[in-house]
C-alpha positions as CSV (number, residue, x, y, z in Angstrom):
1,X,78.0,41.1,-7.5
2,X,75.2,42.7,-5.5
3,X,73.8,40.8,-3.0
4,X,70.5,39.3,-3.0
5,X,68.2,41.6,-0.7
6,X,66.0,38.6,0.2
7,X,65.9,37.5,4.4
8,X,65.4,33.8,5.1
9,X,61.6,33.2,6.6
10,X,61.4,32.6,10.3
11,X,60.7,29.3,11.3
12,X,57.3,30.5,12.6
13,X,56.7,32.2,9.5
14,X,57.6,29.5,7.3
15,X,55.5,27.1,9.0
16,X,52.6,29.3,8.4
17,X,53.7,29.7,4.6
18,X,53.4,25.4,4.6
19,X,50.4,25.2,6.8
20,X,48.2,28.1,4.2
21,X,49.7,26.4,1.1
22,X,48.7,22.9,2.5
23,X,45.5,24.2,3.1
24,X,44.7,25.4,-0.2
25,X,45.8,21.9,-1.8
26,X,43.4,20.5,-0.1
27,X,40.5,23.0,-1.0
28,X,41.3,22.4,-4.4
29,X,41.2,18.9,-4.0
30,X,37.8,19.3,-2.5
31,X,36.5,21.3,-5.1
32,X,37.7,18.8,-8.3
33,X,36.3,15.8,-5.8
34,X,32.7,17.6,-5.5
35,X,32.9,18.2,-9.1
36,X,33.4,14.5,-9.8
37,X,31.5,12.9,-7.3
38,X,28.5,15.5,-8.6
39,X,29.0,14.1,-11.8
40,X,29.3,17.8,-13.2
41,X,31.5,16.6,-16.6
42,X,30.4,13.4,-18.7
43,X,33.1,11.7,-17.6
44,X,33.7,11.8,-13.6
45,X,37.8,13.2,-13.7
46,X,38.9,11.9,-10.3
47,X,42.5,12.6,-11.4
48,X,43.0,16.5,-10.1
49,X,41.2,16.2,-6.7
50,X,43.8,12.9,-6.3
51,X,46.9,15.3,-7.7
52,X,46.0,18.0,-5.1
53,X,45.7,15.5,-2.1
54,X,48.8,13.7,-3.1
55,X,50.7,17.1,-3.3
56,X,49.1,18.0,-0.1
57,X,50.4,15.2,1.7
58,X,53.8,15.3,0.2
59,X,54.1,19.0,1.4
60,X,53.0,18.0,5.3
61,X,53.4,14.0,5.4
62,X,52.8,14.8,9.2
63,X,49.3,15.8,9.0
64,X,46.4,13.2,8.5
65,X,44.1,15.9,6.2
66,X,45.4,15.1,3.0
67,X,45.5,11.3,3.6
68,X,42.1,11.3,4.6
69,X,40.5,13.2,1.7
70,X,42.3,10.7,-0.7
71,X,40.5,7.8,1.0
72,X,37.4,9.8,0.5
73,X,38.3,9.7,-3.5
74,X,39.1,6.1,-3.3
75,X,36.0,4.9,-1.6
76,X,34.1,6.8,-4.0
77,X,36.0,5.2,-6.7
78,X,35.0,1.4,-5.0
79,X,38.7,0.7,-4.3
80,X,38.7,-0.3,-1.0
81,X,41.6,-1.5,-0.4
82,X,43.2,2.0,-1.5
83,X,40.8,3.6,0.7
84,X,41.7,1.1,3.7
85,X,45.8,2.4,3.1
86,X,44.6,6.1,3.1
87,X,42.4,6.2,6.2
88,X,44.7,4.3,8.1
89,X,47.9,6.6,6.7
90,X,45.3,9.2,8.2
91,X,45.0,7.8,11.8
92,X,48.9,7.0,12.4
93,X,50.8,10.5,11.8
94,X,51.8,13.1,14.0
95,X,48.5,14.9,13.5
96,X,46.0,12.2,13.0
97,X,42.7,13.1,11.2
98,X,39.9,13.5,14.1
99,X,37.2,11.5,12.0
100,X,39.7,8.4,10.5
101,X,38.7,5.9,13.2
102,X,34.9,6.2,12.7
103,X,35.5,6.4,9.1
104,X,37.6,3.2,9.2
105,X,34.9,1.5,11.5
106,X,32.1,2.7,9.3
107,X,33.8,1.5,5.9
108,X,34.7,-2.1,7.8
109,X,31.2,-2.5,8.0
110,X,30.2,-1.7,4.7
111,X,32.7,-4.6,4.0
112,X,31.2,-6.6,6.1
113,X,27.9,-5.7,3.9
114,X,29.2,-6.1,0.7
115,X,30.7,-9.5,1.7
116,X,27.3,-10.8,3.0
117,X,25.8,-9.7,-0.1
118,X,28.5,-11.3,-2.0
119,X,29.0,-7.8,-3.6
120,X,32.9,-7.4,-2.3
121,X,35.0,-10.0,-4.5
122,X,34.2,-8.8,-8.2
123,X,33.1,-11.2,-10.6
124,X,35.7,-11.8,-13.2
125,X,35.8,-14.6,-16.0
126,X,38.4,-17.7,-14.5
127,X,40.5,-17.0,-17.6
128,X,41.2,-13.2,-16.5
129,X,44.5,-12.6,-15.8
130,X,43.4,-10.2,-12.6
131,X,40.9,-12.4,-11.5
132,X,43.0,-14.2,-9.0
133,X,44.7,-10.6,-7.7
134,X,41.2,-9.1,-7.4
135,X,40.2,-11.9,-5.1
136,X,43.0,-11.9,-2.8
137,X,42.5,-8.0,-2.5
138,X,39.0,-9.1,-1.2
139,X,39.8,-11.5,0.9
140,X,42.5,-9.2,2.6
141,X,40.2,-6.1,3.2
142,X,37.8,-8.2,4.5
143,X,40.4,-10.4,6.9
144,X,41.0,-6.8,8.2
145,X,37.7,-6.1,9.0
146,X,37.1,-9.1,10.8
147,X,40.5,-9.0,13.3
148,X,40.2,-5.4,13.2
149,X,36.5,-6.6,15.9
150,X,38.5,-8.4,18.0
151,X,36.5,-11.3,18.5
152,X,37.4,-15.0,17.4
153,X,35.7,-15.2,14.4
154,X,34.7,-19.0,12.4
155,X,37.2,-19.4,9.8
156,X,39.6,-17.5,10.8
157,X,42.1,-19.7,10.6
158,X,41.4,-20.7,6.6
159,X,40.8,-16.6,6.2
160,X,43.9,-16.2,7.2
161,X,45.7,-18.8,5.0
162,X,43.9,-17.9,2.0
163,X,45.3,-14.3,2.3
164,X,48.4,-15.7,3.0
165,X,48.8,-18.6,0.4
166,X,47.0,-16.1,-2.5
167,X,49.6,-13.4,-1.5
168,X,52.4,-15.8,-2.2
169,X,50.5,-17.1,-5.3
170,X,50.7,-13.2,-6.7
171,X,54.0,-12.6,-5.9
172,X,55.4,-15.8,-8.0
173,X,52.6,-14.5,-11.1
174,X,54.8,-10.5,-10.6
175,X,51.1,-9.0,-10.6
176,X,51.3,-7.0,-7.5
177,X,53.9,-4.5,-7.8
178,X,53.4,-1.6,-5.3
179,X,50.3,-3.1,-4.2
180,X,52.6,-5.6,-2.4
181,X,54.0,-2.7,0.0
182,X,50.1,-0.9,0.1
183,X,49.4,-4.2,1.9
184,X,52.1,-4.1,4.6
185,X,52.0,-0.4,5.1
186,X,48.5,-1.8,6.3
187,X,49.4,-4.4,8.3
188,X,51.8,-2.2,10.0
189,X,49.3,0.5,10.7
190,X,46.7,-2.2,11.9
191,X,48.8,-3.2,14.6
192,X,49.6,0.1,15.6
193,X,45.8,1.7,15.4
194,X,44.5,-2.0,17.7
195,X,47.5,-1.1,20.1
196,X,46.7,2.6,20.4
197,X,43.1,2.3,21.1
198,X,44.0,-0.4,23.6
199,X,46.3,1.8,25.5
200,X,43.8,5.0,25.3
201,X,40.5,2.3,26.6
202,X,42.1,-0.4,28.1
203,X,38.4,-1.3,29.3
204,X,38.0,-2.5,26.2
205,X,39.5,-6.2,25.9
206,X,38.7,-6.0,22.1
207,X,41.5,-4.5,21.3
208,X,44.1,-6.4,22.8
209,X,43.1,-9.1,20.9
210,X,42.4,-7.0,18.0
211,X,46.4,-6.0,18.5
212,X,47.7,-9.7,18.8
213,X,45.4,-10.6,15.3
214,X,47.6,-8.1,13.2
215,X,50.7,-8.9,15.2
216,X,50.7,-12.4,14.1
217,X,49.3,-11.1,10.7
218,X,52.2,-9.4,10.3
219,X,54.6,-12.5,11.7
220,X,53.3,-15.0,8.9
221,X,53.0,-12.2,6.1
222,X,56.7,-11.3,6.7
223,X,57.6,-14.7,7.2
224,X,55.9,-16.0,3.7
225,X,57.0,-12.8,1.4
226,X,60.7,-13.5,3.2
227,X,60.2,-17.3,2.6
228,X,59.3,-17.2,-1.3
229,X,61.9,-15.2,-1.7
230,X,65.0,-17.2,0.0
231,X,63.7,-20.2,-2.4
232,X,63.5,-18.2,-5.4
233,X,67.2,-17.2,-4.3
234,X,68.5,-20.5,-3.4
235,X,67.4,-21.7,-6.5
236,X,68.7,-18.9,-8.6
237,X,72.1,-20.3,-6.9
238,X,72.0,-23.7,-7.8
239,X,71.6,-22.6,-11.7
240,X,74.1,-19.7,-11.3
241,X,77.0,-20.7,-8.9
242,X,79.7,-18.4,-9.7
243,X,77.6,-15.2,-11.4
244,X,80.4,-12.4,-12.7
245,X,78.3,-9.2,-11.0
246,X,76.5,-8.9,-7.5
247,X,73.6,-7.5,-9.6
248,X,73.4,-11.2,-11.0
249,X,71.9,-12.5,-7.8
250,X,69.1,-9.9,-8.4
251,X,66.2,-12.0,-9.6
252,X,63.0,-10.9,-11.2
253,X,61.1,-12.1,-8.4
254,X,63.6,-10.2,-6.0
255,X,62.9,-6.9,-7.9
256,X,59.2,-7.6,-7.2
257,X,59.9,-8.1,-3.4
258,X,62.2,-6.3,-2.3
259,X,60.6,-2.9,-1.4
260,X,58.3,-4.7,0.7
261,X,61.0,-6.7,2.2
262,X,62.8,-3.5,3.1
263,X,59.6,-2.2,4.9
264,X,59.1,-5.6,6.9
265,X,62.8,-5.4,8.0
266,X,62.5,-1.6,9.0
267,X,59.0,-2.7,10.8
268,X,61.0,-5.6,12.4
269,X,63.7,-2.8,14.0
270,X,60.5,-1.2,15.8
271,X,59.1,-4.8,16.8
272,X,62.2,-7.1,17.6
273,X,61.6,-6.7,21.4
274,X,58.1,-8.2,21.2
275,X,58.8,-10.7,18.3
276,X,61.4,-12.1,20.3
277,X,59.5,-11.9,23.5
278,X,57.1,-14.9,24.6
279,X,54.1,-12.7,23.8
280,X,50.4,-13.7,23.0
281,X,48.9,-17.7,22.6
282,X,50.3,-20.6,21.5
283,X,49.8,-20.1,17.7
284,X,51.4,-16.6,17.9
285,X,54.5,-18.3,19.3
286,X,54.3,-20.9,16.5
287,X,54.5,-18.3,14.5
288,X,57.5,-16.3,15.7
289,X,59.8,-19.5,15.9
290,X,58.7,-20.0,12.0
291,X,59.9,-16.3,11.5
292,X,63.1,-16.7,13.6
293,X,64.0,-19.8,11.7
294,X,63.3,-18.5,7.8
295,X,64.6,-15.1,8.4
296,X,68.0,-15.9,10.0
297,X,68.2,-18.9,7.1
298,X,67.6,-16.2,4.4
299,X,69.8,-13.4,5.7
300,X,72.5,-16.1,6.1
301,X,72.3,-17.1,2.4
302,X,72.3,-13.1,1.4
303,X,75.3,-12.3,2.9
304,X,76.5,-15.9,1.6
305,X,75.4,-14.5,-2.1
306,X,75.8,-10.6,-1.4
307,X,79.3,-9.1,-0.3
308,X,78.4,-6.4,2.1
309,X,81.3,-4.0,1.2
310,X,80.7,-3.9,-2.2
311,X,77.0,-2.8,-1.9
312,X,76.6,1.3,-1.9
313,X,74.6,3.0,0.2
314,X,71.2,4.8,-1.9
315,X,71.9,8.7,-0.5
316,X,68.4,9.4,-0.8
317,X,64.6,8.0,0.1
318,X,63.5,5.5,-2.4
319,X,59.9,5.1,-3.0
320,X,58.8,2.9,-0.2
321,X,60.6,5.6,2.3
322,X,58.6,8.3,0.7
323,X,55.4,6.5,1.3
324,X,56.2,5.2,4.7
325,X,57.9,8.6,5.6
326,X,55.6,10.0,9.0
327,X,54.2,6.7,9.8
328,X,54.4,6.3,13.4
329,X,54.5,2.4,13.7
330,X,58.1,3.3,12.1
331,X,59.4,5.5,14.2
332,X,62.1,4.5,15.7
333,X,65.6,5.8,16.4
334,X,66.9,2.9,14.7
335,X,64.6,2.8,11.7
336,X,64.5,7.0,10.8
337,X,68.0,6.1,8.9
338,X,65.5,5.5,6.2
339,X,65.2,9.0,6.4
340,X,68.0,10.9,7.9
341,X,72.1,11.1,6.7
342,X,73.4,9.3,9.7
343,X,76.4,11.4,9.0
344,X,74.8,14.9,8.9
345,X,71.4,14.2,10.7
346,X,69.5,16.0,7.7
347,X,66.6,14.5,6.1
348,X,67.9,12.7,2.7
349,X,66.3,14.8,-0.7
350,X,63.3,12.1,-2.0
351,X,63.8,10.2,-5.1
352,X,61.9,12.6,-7.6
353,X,63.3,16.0,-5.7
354,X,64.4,18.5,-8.3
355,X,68.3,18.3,-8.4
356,X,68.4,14.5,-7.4
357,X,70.2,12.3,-9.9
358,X,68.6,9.1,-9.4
359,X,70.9,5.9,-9.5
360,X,70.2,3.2,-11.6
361,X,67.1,-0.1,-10.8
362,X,70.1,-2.5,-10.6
363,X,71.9,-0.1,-8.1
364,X,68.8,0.9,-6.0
365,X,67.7,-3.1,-5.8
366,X,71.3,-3.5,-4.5
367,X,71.0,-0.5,-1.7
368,X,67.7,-2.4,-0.6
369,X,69.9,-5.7,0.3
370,X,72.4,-3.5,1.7
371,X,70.1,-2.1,4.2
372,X,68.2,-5.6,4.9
373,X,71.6,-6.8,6.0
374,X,72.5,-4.0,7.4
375,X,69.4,-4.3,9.5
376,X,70.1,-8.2,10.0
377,X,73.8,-7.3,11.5
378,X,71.6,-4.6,13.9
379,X,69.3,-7.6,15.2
380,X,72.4,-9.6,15.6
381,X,74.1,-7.5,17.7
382,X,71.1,-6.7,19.8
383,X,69.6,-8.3,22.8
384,X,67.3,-10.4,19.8
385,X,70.9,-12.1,18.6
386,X,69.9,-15.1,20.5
387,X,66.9,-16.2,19.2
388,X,68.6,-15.7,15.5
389,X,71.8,-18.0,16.6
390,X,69.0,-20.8,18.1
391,X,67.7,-21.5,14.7
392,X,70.6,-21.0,11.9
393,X,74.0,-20.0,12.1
394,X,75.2,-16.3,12.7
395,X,74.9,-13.9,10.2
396,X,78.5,-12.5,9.2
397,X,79.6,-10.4,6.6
């Protein structure tokens, strides 16, 4: 057999190869976006600019380009929300995008605009079935823009359970699918952005308290998606006491949840230290005993309902570690397993990679509880393990 005659690139040179494809994925996308937004073709065709971005980003998830040009697209399109995830996703990689943060600042005000004018929640009839959803998306964005100022705001407190009561509402009515992780991959980068700019102007007071909003938005939003969903389990238990097949515990509301769920718990490796610390005011602390309390009484009844040996490992990145692969506020050396074999060190081969035989939705919703006890068993073993055991009992397997 004669041997192939082809020499593997150089790193140098096959970062360059990356760097001038990603480049050109983005010019495309720029072109198809000026088309559309120029209204060149009857119908406005958002859809090649958004499959250049998206390809863009997949081929250097490090870089903050590609992110930012699809928040561009969104904005254009009126989804805010979308364009919220994207210029954030922009400002907390590797290679942040230079003009995210004004951007952000600048669309937060255009919020605050479109609120005033009562031009931000769309009108919907009562009786349609997105009404509800299209609401809470308005009153999140807008929650944003209000802690993102740092400044006690009136209302803040019935803001912030609105978001947090509608949230739960959707979850129950299965209407948010992966909107549901969209909206923590924001809170996460939130927290991150409010604590970077406080560390870079310190000056600035805002943003420390800018950084303690988010941190207790995140708190109570893990809290209440991790709350709904040990009821909806507990429940499930008392009508099914002795189900044949682990996969029987899986609930419909559980397959709605669980990706987020997976994110929070991943989020909560990077943040134990200061959830468990005596950090921020009063209410924050309120808040953090409410977590302590729900998530060590749901991971109990997991591993209760779930035998840890008999749950399988995914071997590769599911969707929400595709999306939430490069994000900084994730970073950790405990929480890159969502990446990396821990056996081999090498990054795991994505979900959709050519060559990947994806497992089945029973056995991927399966690999999800794995890793959230998995990642329960890590707190509990770590310096957090006494703040768990104060409020239930230890979590064993």
């Amino acid at each position: 057999m004669q041997k192939s005659l082809k020499k593997p690139l150089s790193p140098q040179l096959k970062a360059a190869v990356i760097l001038s494809c990603h480049q050109t994925l983005i010019y495309l996308g720029d072109l198809f976006r000026y088309r559309a937004a120029e209204r060149l073709d009857k119908e406005p065709d958002w859809g090649p600019a958004i499959g250049y971005y998206a390809l863009a980003a997949s081929l250097r998830p490090d870089s903050g380009l590609a992110f930012h040009q699809q928040s561009v697209v969104a904005f254009e399109q009126g989804d805010y929300l979308r364009s919220t995830y994207y210029l954030y996703r922009s400002i907390n990689v590797d290679e942040p995008h230079p003009n995210a943060i004004p951007n952000l600042e600048l669309q937060f005000k255009k919020i605050t605009t479109g609120w005033q004018k009562g031009d931000l929640v769309p009108k919907h009839s009562p009786q349609d079935p997105v009404a509800s959803r299209s609401a809470l998306l308005s009153w999140f964005i807008r929650f944003h823009s209000l802690c993102y100022n740092g400044q006690q705001f009136p209302g803040y407190d019935e803001l912030e359970r609105e978001v947090l009561s509608g949230t739960v509402i959707e979850i129950k009515g299965r209407t948010l699918d992966a909107l549901l992780s969209k909206m923590t991959l924001i809170n996460f980068c939130a927290q991150a952005t409010a604590g970077n700019q406080f560390e870079s102007k310190p000056e600035q007071h805002k943003f420390m308290q800018s950084y303690f909003f988010f941190l207790r938005l995140n708190v109570k939003y893990f809290t209440a998606i991790l709350d709904v969903y040990f009821e909806d389990l507990e429940h499930h238990m008392q009508e099914h006491s002795d189900p044949k097949f682990l996969i029987d515990n899986i609930t419909d509301l559980a397959r709605h949840v669980l990706p987020a769920l997976r994110l929070y718990s991943t989020w909560l490796l990077s943040n134990a230290h200061i959830v468990a610390a005596r950090v921020g005011d009063e209410p924050i602390q309120k808040a953090m005993d409410r977590f302590w309390s729900i998530y060590a009484r749901a991971l109990s009844l997991m591993a209760f309902n779930f035998s840890f040996r008999e749950l399988t490992e995914v071997p590769y990145q599911l969707e929400e570690d595709v999306d939430a692969f490069g994000l900084m506020p994730l970073d950790s050396d405990r929480s890159r397993k969502l990446w990396l074999n821990a056996a081999t060190g090498q990054a795991k081969p994505k979900y959709n990679d050519e060559g990947v035989k994806r497992l089945s939705n029973d056995q991927e919703m399966l690999g999800r509880v794995r890793e959230l006890l998995f990642d329960a068993l890590l707190l509990a073993v770590d310096k957090v393990r006494n703040v768990i055991c104060d409020h239930a009992l230890p979590i064993t397997y």
